[in-house]
N, C-alpha and C positions, 0 to 999 in steps of 0.2 A: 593069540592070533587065530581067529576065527576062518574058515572058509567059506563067508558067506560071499552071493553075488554082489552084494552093495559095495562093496571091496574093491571091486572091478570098475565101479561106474568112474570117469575121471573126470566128472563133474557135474554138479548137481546143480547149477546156474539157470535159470530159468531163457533169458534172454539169452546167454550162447549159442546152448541146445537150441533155440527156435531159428538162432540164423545158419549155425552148423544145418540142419536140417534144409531149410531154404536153399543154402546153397547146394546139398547134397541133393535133394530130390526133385527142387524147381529149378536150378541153375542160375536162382542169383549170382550177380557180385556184389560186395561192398568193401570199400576201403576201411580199411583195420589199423586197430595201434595198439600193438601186445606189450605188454610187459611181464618176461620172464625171468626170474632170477639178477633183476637187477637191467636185462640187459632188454631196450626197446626195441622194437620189430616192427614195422609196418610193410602195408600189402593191399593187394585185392584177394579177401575173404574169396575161394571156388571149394567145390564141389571135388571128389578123389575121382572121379572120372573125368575131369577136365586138367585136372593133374598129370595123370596117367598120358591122355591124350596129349598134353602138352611136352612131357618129358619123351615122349617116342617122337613128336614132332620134332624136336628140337635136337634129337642124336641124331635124324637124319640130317642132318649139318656136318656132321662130324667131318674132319677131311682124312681121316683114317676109315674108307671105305667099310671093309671090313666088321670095324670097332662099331662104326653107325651101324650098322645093318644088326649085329650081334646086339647091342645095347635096345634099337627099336624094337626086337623080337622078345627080348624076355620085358620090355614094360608091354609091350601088348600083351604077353601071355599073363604078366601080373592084372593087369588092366581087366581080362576075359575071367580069369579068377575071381576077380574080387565082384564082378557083376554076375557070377553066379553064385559067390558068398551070397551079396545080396538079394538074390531072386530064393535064395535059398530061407536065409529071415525074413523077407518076408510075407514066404509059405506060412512061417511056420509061428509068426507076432505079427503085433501092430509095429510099425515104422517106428514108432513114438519111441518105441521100446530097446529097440535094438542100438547096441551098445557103439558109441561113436570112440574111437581111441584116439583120431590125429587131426588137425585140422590143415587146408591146404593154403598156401598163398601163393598170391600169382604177382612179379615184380617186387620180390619183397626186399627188403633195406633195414641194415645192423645201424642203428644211431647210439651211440656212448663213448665217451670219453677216447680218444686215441683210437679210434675206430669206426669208419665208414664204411660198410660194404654192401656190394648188392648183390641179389642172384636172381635168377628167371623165375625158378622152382622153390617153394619153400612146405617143409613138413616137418610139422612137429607135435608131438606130445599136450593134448588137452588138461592132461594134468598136471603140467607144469606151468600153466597159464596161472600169473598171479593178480593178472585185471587186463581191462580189456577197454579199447574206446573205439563208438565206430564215428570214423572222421567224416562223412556221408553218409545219408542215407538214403535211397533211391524210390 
């Protein structure tokens, strides 16, 4: 087991990577259809700033005053984080280069067997992605 970077990368997909990007740096959307281990996922392909923005959006709903306020404070401060991560690579590479680990869906939907469900927010692991379809394209 080597400790090389290539190790790191969680996928080497050419067309992914171009819309992961898209939607991280231009702010595309596009509707998506994952399939991960069996289990299908669809969504609208966003960007972890629109992520972030939508998950603090959406806790200020909360009816646990308190809980909203607390929950929209630490996704903003992850939100403010992860955009100085980013201003930070890319200081220091080209965009192209910098390592993408999750990608975001927006409206996304569990489809298989005995199991329907929806959520607002969705986030997961690009290296568990075992194929991909985009149902649109814009």
């Amino acid at each position: 087991m080597g400790n090389s970077k290539k190790e790191q990368t969680p996928t080497e997909d050419a067309v992914l990577l171009m819309f992961l990007s898209l939607a991280e740096n231009d702010g595309i959307e596009a509707a998506i259809t994952l399939n991960i281990q069996g289990v299908i996922v669809t969504g609208l392909l966003i960007g972890s700033r629109a992520y972030y923005d939508g998950i603090t959006e959406s806790s200020l709903t909360l009816k646990d005053d308190t809980m909203s306020k607390i929950i929209a404070k630490r996704f903003s401060d992850l939100r403010d984080e992860y955009l100085k991560q980013k201003q930070e690579q890319g200081d220091k590479k080209d965009d192209e280069e910098a390592a993408v680990t999750y990608i975001h869906l927006k409206n996304a939907k569990y489809h298989q067997p005995a199991m329907n469900a929806s959520t607002s927010w969705w986030r997961g692991k690009i290296s568990s992605i075992d194929s991909f379809s985009f149902d649109s394209l814009i």
